[in-house]
HTML snippet that shows the backbone in 3Dmol.js (N, CA, C, O; Angstrom):
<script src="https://3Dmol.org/build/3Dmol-min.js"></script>
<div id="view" style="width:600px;height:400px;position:relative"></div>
<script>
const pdb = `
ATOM      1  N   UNK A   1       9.724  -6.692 -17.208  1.00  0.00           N
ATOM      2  CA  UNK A   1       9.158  -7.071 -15.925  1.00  0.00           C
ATOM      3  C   UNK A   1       8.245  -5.959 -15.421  1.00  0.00           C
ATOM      4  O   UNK A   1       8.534  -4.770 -15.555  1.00  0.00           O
ATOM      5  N   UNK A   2       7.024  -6.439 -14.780  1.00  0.00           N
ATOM      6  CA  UNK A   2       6.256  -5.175 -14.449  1.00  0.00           C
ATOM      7  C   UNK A   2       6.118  -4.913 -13.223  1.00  0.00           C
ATOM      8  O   UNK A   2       5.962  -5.783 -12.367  1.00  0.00           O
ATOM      9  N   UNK A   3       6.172  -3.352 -12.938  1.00  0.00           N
ATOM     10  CA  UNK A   3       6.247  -3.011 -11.215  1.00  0.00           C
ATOM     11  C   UNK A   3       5.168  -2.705 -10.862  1.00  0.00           C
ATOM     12  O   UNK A   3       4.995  -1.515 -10.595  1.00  0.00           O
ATOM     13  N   UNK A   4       3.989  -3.687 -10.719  1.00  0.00           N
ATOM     14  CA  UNK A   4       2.679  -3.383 -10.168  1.00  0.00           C
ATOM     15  C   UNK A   4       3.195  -3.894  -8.942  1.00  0.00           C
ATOM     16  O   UNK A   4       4.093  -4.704  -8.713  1.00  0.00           O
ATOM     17  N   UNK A   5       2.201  -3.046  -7.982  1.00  0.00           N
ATOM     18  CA  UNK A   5       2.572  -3.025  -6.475  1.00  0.00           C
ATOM     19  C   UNK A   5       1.307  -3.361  -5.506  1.00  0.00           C
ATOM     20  O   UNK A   5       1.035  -2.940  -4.382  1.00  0.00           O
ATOM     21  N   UNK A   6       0.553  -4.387  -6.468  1.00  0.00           N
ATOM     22  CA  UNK A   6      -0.580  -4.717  -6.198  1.00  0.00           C
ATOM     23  C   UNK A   6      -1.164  -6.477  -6.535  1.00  0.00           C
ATOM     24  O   UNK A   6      -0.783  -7.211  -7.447  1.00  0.00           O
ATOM     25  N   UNK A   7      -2.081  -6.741  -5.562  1.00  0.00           N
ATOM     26  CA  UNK A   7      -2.438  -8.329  -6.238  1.00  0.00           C
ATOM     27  C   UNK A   7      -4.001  -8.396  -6.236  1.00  0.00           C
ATOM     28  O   UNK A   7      -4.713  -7.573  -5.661  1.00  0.00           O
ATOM     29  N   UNK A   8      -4.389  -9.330  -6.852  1.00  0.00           N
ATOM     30  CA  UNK A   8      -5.603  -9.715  -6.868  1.00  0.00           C
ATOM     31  C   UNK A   8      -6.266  -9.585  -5.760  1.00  0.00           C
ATOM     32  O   UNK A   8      -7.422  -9.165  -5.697  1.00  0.00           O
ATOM     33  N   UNK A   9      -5.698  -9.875  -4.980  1.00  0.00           N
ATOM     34  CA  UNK A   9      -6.655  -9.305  -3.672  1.00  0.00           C
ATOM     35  C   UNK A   9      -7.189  -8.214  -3.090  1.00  0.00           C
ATOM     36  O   UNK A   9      -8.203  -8.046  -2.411  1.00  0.00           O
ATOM     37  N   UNK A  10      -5.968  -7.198  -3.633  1.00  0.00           N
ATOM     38  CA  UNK A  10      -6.304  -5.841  -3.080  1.00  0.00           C
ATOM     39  C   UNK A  10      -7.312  -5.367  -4.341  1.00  0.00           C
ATOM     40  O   UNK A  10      -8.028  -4.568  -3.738  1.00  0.00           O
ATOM     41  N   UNK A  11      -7.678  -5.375  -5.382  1.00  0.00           N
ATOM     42  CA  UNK A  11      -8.704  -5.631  -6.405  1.00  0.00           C
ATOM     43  C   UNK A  11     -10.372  -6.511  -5.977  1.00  0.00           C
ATOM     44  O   UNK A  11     -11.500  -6.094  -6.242  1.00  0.00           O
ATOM     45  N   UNK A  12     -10.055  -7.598  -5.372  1.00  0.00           N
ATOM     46  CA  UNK A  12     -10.930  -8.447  -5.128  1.00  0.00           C
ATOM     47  C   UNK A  12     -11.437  -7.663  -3.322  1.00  0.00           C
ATOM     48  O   UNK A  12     -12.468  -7.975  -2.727  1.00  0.00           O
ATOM     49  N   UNK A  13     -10.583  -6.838  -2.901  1.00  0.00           N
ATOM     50  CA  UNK A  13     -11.218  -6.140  -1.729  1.00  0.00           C
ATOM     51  C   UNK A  13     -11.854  -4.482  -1.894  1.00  0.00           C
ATOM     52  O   UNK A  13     -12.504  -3.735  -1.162  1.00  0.00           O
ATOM     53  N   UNK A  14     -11.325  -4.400  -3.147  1.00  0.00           N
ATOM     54  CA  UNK A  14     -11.641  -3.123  -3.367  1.00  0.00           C
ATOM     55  C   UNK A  14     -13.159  -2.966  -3.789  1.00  0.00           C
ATOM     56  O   UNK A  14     -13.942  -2.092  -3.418  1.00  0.00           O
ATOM     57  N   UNK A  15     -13.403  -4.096  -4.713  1.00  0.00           N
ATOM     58  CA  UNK A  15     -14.308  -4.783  -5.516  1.00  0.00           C
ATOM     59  C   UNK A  15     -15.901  -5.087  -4.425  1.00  0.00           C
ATOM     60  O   UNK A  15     -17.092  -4.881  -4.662  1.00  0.00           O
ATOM     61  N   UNK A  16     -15.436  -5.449  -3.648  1.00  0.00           N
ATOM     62  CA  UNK A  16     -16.190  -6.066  -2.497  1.00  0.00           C
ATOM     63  C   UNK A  16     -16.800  -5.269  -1.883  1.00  0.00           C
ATOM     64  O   UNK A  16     -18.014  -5.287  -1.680  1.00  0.00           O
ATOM     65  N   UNK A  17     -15.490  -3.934  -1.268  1.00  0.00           N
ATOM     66  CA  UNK A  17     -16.259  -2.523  -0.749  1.00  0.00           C
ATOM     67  C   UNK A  17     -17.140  -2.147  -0.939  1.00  0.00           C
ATOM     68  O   UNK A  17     -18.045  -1.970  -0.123  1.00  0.00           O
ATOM     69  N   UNK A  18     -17.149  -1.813  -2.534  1.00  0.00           N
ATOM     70  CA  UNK A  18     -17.899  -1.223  -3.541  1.00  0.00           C
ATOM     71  C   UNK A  18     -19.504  -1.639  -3.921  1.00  0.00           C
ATOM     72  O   UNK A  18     -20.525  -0.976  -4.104  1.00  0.00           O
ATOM     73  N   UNK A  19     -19.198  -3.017  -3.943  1.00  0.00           N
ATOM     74  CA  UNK A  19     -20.534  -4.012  -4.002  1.00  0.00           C
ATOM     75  C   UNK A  19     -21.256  -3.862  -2.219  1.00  0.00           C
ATOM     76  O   UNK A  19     -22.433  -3.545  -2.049  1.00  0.00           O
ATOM     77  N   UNK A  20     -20.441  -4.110  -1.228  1.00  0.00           N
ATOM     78  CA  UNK A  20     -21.271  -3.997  -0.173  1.00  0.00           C
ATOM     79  C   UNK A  20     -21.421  -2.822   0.572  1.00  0.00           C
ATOM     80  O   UNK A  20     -22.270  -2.832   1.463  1.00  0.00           O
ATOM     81  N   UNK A  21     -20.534  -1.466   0.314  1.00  0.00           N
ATOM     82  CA  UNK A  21     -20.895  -0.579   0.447  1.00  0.00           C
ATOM     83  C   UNK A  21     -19.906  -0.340   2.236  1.00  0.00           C
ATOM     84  O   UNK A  21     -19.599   0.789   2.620  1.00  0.00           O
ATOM     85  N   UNK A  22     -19.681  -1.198   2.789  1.00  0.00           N
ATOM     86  CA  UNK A  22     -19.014  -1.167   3.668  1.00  0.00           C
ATOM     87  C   UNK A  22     -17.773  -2.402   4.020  1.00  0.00           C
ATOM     88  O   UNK A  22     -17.824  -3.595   3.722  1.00  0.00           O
ATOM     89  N   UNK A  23     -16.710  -1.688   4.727  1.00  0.00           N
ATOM     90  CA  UNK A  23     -15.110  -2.026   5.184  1.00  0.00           C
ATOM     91  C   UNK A  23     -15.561  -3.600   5.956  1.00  0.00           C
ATOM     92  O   UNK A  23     -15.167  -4.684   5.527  1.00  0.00           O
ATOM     93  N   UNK A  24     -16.385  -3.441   7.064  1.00  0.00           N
ATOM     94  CA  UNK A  24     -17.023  -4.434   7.361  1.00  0.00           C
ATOM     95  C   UNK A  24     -17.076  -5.666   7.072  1.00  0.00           C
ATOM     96  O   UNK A  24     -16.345  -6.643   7.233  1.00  0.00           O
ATOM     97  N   UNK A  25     -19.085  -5.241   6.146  1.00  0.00           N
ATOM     98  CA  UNK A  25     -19.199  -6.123   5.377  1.00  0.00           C
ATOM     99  C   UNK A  25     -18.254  -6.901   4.467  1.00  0.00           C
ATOM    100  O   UNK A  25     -18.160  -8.120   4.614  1.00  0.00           O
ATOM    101  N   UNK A  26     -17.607  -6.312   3.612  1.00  0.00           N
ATOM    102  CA  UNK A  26     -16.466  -6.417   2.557  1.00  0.00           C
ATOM    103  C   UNK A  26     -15.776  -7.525   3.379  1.00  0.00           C
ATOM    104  O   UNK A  26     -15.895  -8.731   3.165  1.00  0.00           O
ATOM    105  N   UNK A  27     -15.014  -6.930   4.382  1.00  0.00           N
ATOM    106  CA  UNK A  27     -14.015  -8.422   5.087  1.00  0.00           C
ATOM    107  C   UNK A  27     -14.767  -9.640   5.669  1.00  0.00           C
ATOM    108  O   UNK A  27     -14.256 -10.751   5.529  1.00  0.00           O
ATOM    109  N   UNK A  28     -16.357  -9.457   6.537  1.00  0.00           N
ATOM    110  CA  UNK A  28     -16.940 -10.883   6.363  1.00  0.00           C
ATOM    111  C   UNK A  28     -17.171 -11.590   5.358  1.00  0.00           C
ATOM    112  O   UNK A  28     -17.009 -12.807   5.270  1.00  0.00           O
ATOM    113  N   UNK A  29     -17.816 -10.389   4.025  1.00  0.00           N
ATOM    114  CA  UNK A  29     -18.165 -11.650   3.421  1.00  0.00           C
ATOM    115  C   UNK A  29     -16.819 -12.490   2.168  1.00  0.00           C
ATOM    116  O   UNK A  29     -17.079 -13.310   1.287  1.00  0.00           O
ATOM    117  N   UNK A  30     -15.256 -11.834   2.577  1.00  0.00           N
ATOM    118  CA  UNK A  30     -14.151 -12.550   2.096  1.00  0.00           C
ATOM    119  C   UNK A  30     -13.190 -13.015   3.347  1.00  0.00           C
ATOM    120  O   UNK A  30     -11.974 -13.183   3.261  1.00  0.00           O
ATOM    121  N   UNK A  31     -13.998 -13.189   4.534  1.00  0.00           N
ATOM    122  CA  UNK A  31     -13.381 -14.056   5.400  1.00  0.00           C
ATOM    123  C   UNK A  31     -11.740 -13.385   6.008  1.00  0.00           C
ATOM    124  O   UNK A  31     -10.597 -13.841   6.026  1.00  0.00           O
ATOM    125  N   UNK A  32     -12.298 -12.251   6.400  1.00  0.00           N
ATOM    126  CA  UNK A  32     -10.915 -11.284   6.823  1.00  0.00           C
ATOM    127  C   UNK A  32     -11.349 -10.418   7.714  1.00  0.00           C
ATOM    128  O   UNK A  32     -12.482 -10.500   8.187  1.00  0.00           O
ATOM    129  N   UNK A  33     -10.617  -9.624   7.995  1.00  0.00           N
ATOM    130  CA  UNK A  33     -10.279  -8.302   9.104  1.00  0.00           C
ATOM    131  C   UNK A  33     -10.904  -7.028   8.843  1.00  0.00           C
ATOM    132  O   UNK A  33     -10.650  -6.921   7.643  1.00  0.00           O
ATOM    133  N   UNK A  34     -11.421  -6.196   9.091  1.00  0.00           N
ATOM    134  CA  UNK A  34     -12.005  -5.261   8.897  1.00  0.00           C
ATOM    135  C   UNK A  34     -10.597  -4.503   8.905  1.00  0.00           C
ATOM    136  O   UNK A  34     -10.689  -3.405   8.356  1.00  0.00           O
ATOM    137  N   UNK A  35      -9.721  -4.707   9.233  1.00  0.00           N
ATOM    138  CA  UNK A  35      -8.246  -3.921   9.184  1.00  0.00           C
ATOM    139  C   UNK A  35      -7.829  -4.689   8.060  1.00  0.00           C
ATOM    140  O   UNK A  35      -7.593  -3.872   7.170  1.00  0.00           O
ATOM    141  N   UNK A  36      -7.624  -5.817   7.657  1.00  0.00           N
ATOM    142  CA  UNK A  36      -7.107  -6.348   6.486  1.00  0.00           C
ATOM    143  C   UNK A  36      -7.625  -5.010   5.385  1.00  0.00           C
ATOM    144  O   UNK A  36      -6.871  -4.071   5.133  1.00  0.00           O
ATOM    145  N   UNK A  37      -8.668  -5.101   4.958  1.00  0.00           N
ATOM    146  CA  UNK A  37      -9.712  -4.966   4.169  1.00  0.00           C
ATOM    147  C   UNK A  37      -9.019  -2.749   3.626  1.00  0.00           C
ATOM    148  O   UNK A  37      -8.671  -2.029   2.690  1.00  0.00           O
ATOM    149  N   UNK A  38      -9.282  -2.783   5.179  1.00  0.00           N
ATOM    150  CA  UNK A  38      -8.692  -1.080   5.080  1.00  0.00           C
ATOM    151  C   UNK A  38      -7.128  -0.976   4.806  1.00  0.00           C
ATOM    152  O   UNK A  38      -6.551  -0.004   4.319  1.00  0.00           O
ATOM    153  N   UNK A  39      -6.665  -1.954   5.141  1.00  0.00           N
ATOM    154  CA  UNK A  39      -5.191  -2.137   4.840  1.00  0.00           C
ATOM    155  C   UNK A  39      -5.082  -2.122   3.269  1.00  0.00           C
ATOM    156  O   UNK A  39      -4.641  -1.100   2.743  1.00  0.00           O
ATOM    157  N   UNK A  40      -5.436  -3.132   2.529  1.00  0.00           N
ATOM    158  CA  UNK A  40      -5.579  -3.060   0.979  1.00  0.00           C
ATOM    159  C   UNK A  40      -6.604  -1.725   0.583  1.00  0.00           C
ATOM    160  O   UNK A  40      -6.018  -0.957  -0.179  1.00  0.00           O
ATOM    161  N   UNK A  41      -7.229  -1.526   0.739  1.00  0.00           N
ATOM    162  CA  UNK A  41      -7.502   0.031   0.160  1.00  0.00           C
ATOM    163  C   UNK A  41      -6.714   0.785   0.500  1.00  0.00           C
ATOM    164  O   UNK A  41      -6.714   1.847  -0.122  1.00  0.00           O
ATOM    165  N   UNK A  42      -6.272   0.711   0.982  1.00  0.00           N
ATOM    166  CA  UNK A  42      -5.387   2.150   1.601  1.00  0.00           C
ATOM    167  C   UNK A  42      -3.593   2.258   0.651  1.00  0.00           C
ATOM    168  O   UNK A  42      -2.779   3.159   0.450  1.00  0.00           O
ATOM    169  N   UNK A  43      -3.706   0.565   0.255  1.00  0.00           N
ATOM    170  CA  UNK A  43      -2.204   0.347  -0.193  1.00  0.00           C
ATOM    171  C   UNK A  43      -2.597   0.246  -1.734  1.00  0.00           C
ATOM    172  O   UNK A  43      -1.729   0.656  -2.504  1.00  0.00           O
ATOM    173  N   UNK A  44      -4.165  -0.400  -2.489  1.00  0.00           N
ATOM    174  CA  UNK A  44      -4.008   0.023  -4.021  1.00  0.00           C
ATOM    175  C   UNK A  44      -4.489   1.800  -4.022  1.00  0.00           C
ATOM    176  O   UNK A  44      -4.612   2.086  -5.213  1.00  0.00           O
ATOM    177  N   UNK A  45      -4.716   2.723  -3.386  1.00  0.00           N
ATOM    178  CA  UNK A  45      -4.961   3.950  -3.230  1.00  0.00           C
ATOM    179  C   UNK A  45      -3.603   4.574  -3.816  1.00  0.00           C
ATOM    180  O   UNK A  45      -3.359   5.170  -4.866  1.00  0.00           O
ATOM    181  N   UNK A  46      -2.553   4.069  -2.347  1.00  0.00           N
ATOM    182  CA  UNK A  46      -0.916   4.651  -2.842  1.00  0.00           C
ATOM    183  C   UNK A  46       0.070   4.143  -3.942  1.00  0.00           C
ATOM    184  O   UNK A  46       1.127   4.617  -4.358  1.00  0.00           O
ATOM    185  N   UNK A  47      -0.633   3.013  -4.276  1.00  0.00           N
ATOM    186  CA  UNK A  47      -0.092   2.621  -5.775  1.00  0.00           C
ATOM    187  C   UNK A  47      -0.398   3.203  -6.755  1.00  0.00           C
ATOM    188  O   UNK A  47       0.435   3.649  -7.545  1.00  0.00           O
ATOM    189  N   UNK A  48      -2.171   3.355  -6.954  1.00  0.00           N
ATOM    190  CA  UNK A  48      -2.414   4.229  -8.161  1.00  0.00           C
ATOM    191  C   UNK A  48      -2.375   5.768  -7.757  1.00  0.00           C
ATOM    192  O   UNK A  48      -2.493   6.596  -8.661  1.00  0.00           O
ATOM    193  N   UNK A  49      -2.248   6.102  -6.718  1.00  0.00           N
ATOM    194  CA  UNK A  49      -1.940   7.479  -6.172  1.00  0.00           C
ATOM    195  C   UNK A  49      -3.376   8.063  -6.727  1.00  0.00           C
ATOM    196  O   UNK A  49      -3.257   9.114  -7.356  1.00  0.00           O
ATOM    197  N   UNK A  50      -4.612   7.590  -6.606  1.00  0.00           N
ATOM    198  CA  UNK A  50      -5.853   7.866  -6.057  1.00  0.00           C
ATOM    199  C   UNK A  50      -6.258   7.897  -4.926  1.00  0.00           C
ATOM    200  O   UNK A  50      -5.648   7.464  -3.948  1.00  0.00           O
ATOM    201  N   UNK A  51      -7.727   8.601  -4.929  1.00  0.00           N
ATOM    202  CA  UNK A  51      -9.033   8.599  -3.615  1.00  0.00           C
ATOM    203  C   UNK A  51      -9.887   7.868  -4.699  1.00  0.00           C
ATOM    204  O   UNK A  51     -10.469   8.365  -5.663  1.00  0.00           O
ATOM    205  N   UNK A  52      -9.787   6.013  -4.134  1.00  0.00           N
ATOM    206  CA  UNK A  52     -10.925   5.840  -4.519  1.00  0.00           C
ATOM    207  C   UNK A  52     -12.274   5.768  -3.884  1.00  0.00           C
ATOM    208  O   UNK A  52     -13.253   5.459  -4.564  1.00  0.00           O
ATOM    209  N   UNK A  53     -12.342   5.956  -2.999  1.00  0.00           N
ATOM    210  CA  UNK A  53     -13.713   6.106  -2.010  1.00  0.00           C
ATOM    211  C   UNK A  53     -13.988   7.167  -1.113  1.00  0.00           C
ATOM    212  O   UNK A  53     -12.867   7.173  -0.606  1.00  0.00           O
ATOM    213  N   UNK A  54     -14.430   7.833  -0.670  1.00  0.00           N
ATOM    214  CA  UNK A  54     -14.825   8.938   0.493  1.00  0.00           C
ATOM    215  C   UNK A  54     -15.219   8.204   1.618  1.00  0.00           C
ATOM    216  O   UNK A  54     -16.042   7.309   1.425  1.00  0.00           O
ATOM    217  N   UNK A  55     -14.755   8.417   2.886  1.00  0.00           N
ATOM    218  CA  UNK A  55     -15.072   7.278   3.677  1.00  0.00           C
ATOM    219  C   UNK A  55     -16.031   8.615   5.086  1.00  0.00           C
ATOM    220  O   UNK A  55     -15.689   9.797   5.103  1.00  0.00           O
ATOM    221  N   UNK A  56     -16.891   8.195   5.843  1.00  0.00           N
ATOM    222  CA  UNK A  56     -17.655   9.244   6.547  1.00  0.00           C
ATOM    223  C   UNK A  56     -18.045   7.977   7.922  1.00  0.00           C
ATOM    224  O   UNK A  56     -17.733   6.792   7.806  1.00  0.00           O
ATOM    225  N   UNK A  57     -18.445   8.295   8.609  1.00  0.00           N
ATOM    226  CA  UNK A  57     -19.057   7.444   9.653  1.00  0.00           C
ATOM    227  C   UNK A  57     -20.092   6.249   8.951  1.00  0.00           C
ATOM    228  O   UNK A  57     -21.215   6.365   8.460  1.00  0.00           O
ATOM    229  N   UNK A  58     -19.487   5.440   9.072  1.00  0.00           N
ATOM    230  CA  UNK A  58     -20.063   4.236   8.548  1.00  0.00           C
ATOM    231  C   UNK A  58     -20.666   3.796   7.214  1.00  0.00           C
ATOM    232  O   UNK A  58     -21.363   2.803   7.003  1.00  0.00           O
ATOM    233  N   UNK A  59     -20.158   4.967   6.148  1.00  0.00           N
ATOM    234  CA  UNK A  59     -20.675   4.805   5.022  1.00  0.00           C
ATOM    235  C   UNK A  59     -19.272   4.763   4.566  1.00  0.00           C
ATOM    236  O   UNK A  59     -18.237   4.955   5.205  1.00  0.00           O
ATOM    237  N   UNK A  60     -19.510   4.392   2.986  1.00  0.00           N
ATOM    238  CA  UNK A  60     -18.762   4.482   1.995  1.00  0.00           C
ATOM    239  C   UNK A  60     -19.079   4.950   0.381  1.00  0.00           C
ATOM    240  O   UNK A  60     -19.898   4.238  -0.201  1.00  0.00           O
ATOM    241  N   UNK A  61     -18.630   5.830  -0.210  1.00  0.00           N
ATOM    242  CA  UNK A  61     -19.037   5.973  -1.843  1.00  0.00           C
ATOM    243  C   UNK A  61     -17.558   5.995  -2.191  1.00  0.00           C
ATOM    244  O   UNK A  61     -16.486   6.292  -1.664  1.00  0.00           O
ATOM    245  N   UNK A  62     -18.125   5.445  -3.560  1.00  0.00           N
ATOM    246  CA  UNK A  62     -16.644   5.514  -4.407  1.00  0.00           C
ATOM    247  C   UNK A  62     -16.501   7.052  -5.668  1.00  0.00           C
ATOM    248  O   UNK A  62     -17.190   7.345  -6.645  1.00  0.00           O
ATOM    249  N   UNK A  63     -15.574   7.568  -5.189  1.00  0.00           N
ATOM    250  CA  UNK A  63     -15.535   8.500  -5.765  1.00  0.00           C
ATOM    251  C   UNK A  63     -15.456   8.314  -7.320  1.00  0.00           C
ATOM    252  O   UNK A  63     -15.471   7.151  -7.723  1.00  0.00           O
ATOM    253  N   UNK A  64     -15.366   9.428  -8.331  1.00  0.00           N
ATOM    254  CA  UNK A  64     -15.248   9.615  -9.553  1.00  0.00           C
ATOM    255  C   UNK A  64     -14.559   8.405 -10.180  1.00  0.00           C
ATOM    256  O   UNK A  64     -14.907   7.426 -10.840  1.00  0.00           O
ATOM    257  N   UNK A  65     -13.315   8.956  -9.631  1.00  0.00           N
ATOM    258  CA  UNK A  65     -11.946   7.880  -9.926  1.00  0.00           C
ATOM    259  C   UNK A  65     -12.612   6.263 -10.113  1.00  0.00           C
ATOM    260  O   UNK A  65     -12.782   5.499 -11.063  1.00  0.00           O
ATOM    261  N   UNK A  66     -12.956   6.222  -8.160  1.00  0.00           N
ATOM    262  CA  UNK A  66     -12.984   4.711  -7.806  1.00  0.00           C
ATOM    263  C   UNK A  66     -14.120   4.043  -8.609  1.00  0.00           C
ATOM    264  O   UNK A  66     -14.310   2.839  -8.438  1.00  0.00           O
ATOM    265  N   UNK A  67     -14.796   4.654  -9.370  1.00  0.00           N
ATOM    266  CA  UNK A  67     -16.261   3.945 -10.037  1.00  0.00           C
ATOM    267  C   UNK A  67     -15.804   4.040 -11.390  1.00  0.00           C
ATOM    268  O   UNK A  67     -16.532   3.318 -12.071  1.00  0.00           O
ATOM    269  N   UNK A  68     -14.703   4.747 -12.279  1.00  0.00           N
ATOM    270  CA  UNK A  68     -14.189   4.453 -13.554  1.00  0.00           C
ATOM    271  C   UNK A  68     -12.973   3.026 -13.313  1.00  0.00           C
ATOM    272  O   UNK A  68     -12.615   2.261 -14.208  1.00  0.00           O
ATOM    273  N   UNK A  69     -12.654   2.996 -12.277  1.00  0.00           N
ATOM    274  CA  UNK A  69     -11.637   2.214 -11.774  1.00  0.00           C
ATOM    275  C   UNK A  69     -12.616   0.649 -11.646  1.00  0.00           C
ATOM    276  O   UNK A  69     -12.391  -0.493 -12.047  1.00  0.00           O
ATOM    277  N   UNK A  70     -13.205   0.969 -11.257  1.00  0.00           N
ATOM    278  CA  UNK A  70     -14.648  -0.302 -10.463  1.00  0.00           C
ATOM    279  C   UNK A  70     -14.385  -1.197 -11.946  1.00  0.00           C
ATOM    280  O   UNK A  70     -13.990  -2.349 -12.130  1.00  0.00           O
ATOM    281  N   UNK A  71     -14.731  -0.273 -12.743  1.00  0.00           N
ATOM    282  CA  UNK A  71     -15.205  -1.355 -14.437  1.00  0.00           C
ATOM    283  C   UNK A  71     -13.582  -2.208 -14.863  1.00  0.00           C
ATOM    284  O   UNK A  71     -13.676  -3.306 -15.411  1.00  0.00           O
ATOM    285  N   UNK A  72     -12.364  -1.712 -14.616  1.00  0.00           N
ATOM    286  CA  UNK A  72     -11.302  -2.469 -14.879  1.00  0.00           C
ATOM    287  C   UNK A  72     -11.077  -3.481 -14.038  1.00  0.00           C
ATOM    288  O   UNK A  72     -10.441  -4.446 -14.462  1.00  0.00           O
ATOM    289  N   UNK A  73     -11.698  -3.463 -12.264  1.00  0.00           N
ATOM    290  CA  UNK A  73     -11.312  -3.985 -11.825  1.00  0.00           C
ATOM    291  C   UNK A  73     -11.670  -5.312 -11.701  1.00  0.00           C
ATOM    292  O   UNK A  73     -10.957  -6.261 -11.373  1.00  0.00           O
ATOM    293  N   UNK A  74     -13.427  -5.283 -12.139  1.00  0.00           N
ATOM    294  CA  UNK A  74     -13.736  -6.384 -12.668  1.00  0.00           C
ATOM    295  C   UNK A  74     -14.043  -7.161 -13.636  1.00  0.00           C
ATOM    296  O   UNK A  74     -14.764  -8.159 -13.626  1.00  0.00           O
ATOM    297  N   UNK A  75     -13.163  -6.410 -14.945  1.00  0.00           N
ATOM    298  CA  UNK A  75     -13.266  -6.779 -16.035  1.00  0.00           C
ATOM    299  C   UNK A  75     -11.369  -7.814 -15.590  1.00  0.00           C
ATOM    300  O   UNK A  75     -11.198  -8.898 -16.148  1.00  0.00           O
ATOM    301  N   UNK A  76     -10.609  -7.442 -14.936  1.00  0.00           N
ATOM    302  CA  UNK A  76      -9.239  -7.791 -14.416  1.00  0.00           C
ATOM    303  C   UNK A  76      -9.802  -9.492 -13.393  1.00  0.00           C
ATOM    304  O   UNK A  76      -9.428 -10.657 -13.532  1.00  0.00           O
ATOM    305  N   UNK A  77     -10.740  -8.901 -12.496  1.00  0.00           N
ATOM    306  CA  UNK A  77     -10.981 -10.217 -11.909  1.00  0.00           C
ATOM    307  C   UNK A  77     -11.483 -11.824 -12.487  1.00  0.00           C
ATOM    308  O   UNK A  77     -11.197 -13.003 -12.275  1.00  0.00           O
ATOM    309  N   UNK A  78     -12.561 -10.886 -13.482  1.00  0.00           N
ATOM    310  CA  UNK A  78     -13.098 -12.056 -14.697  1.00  0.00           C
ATOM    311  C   UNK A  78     -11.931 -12.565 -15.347  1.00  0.00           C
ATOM    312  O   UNK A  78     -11.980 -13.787 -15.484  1.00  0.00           O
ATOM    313  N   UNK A  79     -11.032 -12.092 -15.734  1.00  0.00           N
ATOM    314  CA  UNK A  79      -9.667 -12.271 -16.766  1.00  0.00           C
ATOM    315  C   UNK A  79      -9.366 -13.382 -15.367  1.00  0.00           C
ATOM    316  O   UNK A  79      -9.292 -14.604 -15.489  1.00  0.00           O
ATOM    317  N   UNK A  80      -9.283 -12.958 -14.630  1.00  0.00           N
ATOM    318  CA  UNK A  80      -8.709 -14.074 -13.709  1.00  0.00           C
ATOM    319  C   UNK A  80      -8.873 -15.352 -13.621  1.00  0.00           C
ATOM    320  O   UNK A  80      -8.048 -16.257 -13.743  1.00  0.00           O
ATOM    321  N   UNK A  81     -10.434 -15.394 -13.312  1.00  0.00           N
ATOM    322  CA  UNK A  81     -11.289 -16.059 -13.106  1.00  0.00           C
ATOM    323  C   UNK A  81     -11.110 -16.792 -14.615  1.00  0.00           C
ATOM    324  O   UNK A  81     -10.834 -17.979 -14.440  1.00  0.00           O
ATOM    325  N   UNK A  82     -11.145 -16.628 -15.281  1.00  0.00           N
ATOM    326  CA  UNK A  82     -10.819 -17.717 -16.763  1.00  0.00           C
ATOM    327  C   UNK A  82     -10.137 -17.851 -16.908  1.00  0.00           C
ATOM    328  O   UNK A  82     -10.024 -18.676 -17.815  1.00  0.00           O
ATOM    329  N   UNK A  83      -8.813 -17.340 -16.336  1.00  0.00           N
ATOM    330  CA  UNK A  83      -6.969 -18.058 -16.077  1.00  0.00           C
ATOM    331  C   UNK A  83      -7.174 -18.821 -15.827  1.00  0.00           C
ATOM    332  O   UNK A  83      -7.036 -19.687 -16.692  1.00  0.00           O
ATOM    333  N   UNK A  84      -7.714 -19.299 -14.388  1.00  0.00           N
ATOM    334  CA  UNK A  84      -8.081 -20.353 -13.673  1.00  0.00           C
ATOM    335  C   UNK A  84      -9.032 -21.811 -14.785  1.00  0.00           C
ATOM    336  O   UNK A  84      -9.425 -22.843 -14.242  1.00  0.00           O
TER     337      UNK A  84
END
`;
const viewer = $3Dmol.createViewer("view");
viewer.addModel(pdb, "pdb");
viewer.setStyle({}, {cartoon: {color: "spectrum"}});
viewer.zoomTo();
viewer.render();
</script>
């Protein structure tokens, strides 16, 4: 049995960040909370016990980590996406 402490969503928000560059954006354009949004980064962060992003007044970059991380996460979402 596996103890991932994480779901597709917090992947599919992480994912989103990254592409729009902001917490914001990210939760309009998946129909959520700008607190949702920081909520799941903040909780796949303490799962993989990374910094995946640097966060500053209204910007966002994804650090080292979070941009080697970026390529699994949507190579994981596609896998999904053809579950379906």
């Amino acid at each position: 049995m596996s103890a991932i402490k994480f779901t597709l969503k917090h992947i599919e928000a992480f994912a989103a960040v990254a592409d729009f560059g902001s917490f914001r954006r990210a939760a309009s354009h998946l129909n959520t909370s700008q607190p949702n949004i920081s909520s799941r980064i903040a909780q796949l962060e303490a799962v993989l016990g990374v910094t995946l992003m640097d966060r500053d007044a209204g910007s966002v970059r994804l650090t080292a980590k979070g941009r080697d991380l970026l390529v699994s996460a949507r190579r994981l979402m596609g896998a999904a996406e053809a579950f379906v």
